[in-house]
PAKESE-260678 format. One record per residue (C-alpha): x, y, z; residue in three letters. Coordinates in steps of 0.05 Angstrom, whole numbers, plus 32768, in hexadecimal, padded with zeros to 4 digits. Each point is the difference from the previous one (the first is absolute). Example, Ala and Ser with C-alpha at 12.3 -4.5 7.8 and 13.67 -1.06 7.14 Angstrom:
<rolos>
c1 / c2 / c3 / code
80F6 / 7FA6 / 809C / Ala
801B / 8045 / 7FF3 / Ser
</rolos>
This chain:
<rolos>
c1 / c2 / c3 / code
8A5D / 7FA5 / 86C6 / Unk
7FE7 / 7FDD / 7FBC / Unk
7FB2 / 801A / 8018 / Unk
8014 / 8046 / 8012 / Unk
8024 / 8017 / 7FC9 / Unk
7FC5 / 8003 / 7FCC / Unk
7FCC / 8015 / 8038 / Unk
8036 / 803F / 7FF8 / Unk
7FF8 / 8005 / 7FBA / Unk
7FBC / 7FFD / 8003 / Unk
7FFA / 8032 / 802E / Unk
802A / 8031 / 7FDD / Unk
7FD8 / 7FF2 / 7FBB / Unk
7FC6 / 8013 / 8026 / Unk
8016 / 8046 / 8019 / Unk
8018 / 8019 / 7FC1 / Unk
7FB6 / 7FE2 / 7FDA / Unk
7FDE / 802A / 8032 / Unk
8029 / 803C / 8005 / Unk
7FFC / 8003 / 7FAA / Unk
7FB0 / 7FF4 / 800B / Unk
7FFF / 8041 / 8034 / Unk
8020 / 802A / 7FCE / Unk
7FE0 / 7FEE / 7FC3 / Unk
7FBB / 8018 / 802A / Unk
8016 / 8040 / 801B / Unk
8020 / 8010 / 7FC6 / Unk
7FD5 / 8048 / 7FE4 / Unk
7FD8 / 7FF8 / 7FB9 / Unk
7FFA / 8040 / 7FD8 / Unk
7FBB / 8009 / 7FE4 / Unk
7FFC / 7FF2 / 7FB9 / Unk
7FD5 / 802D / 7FD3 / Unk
7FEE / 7FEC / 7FC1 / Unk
803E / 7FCD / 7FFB / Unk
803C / 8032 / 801C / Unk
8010 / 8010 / 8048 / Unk
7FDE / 803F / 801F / Unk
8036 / 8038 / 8012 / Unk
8003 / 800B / 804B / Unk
7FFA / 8048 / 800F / Unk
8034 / 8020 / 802C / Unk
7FFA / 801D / 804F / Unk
7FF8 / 8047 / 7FE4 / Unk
7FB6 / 7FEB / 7FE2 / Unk
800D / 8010 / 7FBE / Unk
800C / 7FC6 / 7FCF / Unk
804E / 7FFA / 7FEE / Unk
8017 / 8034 / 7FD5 / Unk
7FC7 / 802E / 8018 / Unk
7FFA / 803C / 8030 / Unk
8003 / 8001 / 8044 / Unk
7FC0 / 8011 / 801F / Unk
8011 / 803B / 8041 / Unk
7FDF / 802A / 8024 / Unk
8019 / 804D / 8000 / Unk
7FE4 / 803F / 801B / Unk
8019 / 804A / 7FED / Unk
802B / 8025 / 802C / Unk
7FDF / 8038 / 802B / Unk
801A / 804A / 8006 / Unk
7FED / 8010 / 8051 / Unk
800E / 802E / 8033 / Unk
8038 / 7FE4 / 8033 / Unk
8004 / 801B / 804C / Unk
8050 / 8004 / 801A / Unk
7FF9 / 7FE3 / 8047 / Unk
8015 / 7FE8 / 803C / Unk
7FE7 / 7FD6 / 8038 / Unk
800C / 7FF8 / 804A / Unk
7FE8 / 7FF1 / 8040 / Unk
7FDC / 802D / 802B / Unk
7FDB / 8015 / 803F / Unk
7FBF / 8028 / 8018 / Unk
8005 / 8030 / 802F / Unk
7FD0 / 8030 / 801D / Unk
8002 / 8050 / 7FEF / Unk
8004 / 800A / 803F / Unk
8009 / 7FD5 / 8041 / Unk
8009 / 8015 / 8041 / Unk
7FF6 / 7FE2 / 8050 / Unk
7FE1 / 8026 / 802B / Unk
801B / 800C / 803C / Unk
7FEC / 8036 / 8040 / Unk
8030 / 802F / 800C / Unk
7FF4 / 7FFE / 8051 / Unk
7FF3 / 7FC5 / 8033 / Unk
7FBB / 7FFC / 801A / Unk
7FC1 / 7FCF / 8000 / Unk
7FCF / 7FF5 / 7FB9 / Unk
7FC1 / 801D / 8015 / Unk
7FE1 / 7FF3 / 7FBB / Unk
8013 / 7FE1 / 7FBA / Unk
7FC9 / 8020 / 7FC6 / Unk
8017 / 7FD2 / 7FCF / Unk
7FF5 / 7FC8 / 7FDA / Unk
8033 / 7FCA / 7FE4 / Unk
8006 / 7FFB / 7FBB / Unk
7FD7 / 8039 / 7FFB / Unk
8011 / 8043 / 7FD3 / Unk
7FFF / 8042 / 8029 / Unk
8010 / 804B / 7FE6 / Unk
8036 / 8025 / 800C / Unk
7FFB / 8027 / 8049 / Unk
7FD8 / 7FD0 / 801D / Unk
8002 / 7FF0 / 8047 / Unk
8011 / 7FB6 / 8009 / Unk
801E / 7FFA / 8048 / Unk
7FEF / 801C / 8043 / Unk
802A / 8005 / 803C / Unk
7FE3 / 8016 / 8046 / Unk
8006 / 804C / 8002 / Unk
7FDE / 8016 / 8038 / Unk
8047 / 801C / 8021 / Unk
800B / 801E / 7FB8 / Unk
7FB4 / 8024 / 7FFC / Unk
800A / 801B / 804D / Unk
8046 / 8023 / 7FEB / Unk
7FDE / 801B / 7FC2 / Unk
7FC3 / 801E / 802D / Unk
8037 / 8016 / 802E / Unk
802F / 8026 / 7FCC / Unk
7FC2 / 8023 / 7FE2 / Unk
7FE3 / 801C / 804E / Unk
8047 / 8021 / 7FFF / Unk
7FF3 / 801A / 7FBD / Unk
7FC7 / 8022 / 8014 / Unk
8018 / 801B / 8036 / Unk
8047 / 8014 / 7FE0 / Unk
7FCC / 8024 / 7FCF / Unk
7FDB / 8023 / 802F / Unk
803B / 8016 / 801F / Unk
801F / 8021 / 7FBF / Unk
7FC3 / 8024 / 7FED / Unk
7FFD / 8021 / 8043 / Unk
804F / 8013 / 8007 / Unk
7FF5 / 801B / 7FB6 / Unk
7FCA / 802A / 8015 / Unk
8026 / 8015 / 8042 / Unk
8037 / 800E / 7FD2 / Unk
7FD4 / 802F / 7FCE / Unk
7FF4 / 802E / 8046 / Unk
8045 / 7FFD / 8010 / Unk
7FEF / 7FDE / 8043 / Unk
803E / 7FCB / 7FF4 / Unk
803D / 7FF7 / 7FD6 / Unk
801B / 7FE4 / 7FC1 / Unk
801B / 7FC2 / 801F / Unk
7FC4 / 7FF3 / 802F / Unk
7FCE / 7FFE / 7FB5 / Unk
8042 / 7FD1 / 7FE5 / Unk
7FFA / 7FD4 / 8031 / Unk
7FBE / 7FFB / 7FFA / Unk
8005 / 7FF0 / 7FBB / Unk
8039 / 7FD1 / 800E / Unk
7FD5 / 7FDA / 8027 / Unk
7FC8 / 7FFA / 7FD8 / Unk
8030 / 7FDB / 7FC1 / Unk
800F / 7FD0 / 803A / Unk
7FBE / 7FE9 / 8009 / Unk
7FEA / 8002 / 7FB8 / Unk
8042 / 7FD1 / 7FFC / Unk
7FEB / 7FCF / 8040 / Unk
7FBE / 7FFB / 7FD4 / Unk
8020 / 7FF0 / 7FC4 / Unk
802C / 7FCD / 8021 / Unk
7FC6 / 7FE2 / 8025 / Unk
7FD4 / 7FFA / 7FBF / Unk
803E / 7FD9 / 7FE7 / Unk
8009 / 7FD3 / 8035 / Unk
7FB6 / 7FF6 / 7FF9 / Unk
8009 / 7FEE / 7FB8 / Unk
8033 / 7FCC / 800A / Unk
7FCE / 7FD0 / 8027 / Unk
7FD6 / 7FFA / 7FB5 / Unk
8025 / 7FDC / 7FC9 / Unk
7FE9 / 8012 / 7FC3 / Unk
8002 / 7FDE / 7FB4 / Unk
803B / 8026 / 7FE0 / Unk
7FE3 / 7FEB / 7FBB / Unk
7FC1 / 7FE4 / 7FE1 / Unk
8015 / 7FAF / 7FFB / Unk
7FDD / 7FC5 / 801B / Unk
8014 / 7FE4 / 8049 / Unk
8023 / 7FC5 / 8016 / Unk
7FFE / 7FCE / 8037 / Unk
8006 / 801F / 8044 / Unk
8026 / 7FEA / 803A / Unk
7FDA / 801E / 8031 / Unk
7FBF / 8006 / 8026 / Unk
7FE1 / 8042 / 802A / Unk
801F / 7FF8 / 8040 / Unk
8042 / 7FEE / 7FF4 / Unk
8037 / 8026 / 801A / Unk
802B / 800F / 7FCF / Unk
8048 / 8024 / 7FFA / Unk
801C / 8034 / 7FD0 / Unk
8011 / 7FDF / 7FC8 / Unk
7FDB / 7FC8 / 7FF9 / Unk
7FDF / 7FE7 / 7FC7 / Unk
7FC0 / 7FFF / 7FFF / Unk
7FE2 / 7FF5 / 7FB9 / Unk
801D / 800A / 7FB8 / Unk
7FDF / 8027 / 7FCC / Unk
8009 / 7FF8 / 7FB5 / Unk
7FED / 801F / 7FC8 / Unk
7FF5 / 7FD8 / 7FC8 / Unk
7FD3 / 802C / 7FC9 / Unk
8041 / 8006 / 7FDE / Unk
803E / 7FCE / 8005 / Unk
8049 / 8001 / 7FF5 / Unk
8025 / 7FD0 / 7FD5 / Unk
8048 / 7FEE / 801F / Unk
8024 / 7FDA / 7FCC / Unk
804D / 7FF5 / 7FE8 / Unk
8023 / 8005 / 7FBC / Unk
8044 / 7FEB / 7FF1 / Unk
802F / 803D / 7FF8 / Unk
800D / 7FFD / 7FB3 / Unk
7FB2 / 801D / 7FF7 / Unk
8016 / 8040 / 8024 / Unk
7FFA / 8029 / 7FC9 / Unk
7FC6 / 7FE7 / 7FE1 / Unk
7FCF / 8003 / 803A / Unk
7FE0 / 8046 / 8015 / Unk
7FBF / 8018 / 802C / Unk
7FC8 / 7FFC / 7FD1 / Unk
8002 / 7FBA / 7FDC / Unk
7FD1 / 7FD7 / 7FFE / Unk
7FFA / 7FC6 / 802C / Unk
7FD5 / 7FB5 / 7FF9 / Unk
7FFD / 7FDB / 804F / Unk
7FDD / 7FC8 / 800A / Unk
7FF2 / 7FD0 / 8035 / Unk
7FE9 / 7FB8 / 8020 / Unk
7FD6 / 8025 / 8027 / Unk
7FD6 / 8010 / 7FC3 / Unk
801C / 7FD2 / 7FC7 / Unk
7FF1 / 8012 / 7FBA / Unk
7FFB / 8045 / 800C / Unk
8026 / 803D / 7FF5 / Unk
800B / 8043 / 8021 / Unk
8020 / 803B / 7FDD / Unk
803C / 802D / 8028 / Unk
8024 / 8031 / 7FF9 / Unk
8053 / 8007 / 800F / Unk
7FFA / 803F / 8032 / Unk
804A / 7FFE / 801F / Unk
8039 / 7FE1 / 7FF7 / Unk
803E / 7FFF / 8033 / Unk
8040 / 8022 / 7FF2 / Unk
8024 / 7FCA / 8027 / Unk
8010 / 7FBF / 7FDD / Unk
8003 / 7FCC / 802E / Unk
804A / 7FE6 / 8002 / Unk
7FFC / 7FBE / 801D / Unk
7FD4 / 7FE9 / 7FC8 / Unk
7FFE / 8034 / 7FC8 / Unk
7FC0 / 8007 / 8004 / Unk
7FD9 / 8041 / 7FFA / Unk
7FBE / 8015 / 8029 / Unk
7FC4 / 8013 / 7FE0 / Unk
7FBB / 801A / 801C / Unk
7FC5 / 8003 / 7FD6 / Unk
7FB2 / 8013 / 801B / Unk
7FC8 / 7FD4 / 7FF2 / Unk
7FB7 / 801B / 8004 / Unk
7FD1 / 7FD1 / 802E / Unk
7FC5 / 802A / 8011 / Unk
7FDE / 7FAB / 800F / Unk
8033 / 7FF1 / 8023 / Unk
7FFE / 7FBD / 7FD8 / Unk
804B / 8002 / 8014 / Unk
8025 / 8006 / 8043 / Unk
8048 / 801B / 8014 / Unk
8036 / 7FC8 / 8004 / Unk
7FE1 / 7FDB / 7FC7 / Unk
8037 / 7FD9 / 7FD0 / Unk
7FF8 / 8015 / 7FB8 / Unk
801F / 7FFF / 7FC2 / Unk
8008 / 803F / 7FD8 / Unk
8015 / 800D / 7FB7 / Unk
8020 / 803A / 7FEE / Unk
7FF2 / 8019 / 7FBE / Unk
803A / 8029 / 7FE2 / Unk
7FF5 / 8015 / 7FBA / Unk
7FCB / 7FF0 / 7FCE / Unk
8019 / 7FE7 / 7FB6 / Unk
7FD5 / 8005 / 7FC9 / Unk
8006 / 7FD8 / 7FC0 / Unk
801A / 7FC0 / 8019 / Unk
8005 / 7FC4 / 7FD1 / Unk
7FEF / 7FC3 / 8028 / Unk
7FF3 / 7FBB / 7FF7 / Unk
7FE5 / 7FC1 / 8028 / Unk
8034 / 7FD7 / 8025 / Unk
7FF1 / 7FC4 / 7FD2 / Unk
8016 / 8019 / 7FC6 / Unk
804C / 8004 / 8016 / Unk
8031 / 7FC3 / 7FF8 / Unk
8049 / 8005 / 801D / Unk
8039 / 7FEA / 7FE3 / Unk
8043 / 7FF5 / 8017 / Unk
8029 / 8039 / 8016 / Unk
7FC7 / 8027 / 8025 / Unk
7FE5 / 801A / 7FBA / Unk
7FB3 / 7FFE / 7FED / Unk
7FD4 / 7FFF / 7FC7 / Unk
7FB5 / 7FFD / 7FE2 / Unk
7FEC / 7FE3 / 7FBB / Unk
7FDE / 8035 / 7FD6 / Unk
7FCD / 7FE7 / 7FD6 / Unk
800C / 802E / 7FB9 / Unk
7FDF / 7FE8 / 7FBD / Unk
7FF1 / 7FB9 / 8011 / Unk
8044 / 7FF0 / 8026 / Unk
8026 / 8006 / 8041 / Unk
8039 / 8025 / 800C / Unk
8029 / 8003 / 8036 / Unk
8008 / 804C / 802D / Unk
8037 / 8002 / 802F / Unk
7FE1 / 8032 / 8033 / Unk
8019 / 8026 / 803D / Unk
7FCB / 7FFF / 803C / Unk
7FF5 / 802E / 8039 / Unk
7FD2 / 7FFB / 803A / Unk
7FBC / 7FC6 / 8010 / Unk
7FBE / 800E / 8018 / Unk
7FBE / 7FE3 / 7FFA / Unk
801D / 7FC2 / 7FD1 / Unk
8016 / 8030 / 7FD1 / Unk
8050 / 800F / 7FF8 / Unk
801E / 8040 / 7FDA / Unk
8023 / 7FFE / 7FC0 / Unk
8042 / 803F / 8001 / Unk
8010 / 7FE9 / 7FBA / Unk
7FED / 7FCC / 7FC7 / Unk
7FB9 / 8007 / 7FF0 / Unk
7FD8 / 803B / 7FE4 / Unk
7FB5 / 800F / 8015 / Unk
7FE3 / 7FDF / 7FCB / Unk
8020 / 7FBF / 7FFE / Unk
7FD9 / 7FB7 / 800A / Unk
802A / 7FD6 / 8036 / Unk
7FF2 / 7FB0 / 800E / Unk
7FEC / 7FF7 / 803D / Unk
7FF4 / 7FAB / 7FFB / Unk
8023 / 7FD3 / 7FDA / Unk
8045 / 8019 / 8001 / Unk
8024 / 7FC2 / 8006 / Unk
7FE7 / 7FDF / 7FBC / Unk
801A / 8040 / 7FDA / Unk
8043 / 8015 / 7FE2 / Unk
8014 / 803F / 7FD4 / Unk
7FD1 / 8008 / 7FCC / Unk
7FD4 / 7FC1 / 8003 / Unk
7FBE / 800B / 7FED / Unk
7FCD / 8011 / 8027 / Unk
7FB0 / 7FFE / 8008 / Unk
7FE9 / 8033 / 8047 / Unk
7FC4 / 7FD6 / 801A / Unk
7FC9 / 8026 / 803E / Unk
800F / 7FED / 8043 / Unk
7FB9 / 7FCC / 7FF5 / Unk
802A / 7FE1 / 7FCE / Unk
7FDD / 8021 / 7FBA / Unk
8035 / 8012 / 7FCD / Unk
8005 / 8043 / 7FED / Unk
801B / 8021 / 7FC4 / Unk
804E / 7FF6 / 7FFE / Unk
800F / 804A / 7FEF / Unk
7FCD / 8022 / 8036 / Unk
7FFF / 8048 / 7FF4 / Unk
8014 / 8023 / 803F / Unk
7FF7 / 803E / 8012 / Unk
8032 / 8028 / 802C / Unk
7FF0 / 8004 / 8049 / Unk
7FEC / 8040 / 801A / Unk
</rolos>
């Protein structure tokens, strides 16, 4: 006990030596120049005392768009499957998939040797229902038979003119033909194949111009109208975008989801884009001109959901409350606070305080003049 004691002591003695020693080294030494301590300039860059050095950019005066976006999907200007009309077996297909035909053109053919035979049939009895009439009528002018033997005659000879009308119908059933100009699908099919009425056999779409289906919520009901203007664009073709135009809009709002249907056309004489293609639209509403606006940056909150910008005016910065609308592009409107001439910072906000001086330094860092003149955007 008499040996630990002042192995303690000694101990202790050496902590607080070396904790003094750590200090006394770590401690910081203001420079001295020419005898007196240097003055330590403050985080604003400015020596104490002196301005604060900002960077600021005038306001802009643009041209806003009022719009709306949604969701949307491609769809052809016209689609259609085509299907035969009567049962019987494909004697020919004169098309090619994924090919464009014109509008009338023969694409399927059934057999229609039974159709052709009625057809030659129906039009021997016309000639012979012709024959007939022209001899009863010229009986009829010598007054070798009656009226009602020349109106059967005639009677008959409408008959057959109908039997070769029908036939030539019936013929014309066994060729499907394009109903428009579009480009073909993917066919089901092969010549040979007996086939029912009714069944699909290919689809046709037509694609030179495309329909827009998209939805808006109800409260834009009366602001929308055929005839706006209309931005869609795509991951099929990213970075690009295609200009549409509203072309109907449906008197029925949906009631499940208050939501109303629009349709707008798209030109696509490539065909760079295809029907059931997601895209996005915006719908441009009304164009504003005169809009004050300024960059995001330049705004600082403050409690109670308010905002403001520092104006730099004759060397100082003073604080604009300011009312904001919409934000595009990095750039937010100002409703109220600032006039089209004003000089907003847009860096170094929070060194700054109503009416501290101020020096506006270039975005490279160069100091400019601390009362720029500014002229009003146009």
């Amino acid at each position: 006990m008499s040996l630990r004691r002042p192995v303690v002591v000694l101990c202790v003695l050496g902590l607080v030596a070396l904790g003094g020693y750590a200090w006394k080294a770590n401690r910081p030494s203001a420079p001295v120049v020419a005898g007196k301590p240097a003055t330590v300039a403050p985080a604003g860059g400015a020596p104490a005392g002196g301005p604060v050095i900002v960077e600021a950019r005038p306001v802009r005066v643009a041209t806003l768009a009022d719009d709306v976006t949604a969701v949307g999907s491609l769809v052809s200007n016209e689609s259609v499957v085509l299907r035969p009309e009567v049962a019987g077996r494909i004697s020919a297909i004169r098309f090619s998939e994924g090919a464009r035909v014109g509008k009338g053109d023969v694409l399927v053919e059934l057999d229609a040797a039974v159709q052709r035979a009625e057809l030659q049939q129906a039009r021997a009895t016309l000639d012979l229902a012709e024959a007939n009439a022209r001899r009863t009528a010229d009986l009829f002018e010598r007054k070798f038979v009656s009226q009602s033997s020349l109106d059967n005659a005639r009677s008959q000879l409408e008959v057959a003119r109908a039997a070769v009308a029908l036939a030539q119908a019936r013929l014309a059933r066994m060729q499907i033909r394009a109903p428009f100009a579009g480009v073909m699908g993917i066919r089901d099919v092969s010549p040979g194949d007996f086939v029912k009425d009714g069944e699909a056999l290919v689809n046709i779409e037509d694609i030179a111009t495309l329909k827009v289906d998209f939805r808006l919520p109800e409260l834009y009901l009366d602001r929308v109208r055929p005839g706006q203007t209309l931005e869609v664009t795509s991951d099929v073709l990213p970075g690009e975008t295609f200009a549409a135009t509203v072309d109907a809009i449906n008197p029925l709002v949906d009631a499940q989801g208050r939501a109303l249907a629009l349709r707008a056309r798209l030109d696509n004489p490539q065909g760079r884009l295809r029907p059931g293609v997601f895209v996005r639209v915006r719908l441009i509403l009304a164009q504003r001109a005169g809009v004050i606006v300024v960059p995001e940056e330049a705004l600082v909150p403050a409690p109670g959901d308010v905002q403001f910008v520092y104006r730099v005016v004759d060397g100082t910065a003073q604080r604009a409350l300011v009312k904001t609308g919409v934000r595009r592009d990095a750039m937010v409107e100002i409703v109220d606070g600032l006039a089209a001439d004003a000089l907003v910072v847009t860096a170094g906000q929070l060194k700054l305080r109503d009416g501290a001086p101020v020096k506006v330094a270039a975005q490279g860092g160069a100091a400019l003049p601390a009362t720029p003149a500014v002229a009003p955007a146009r």
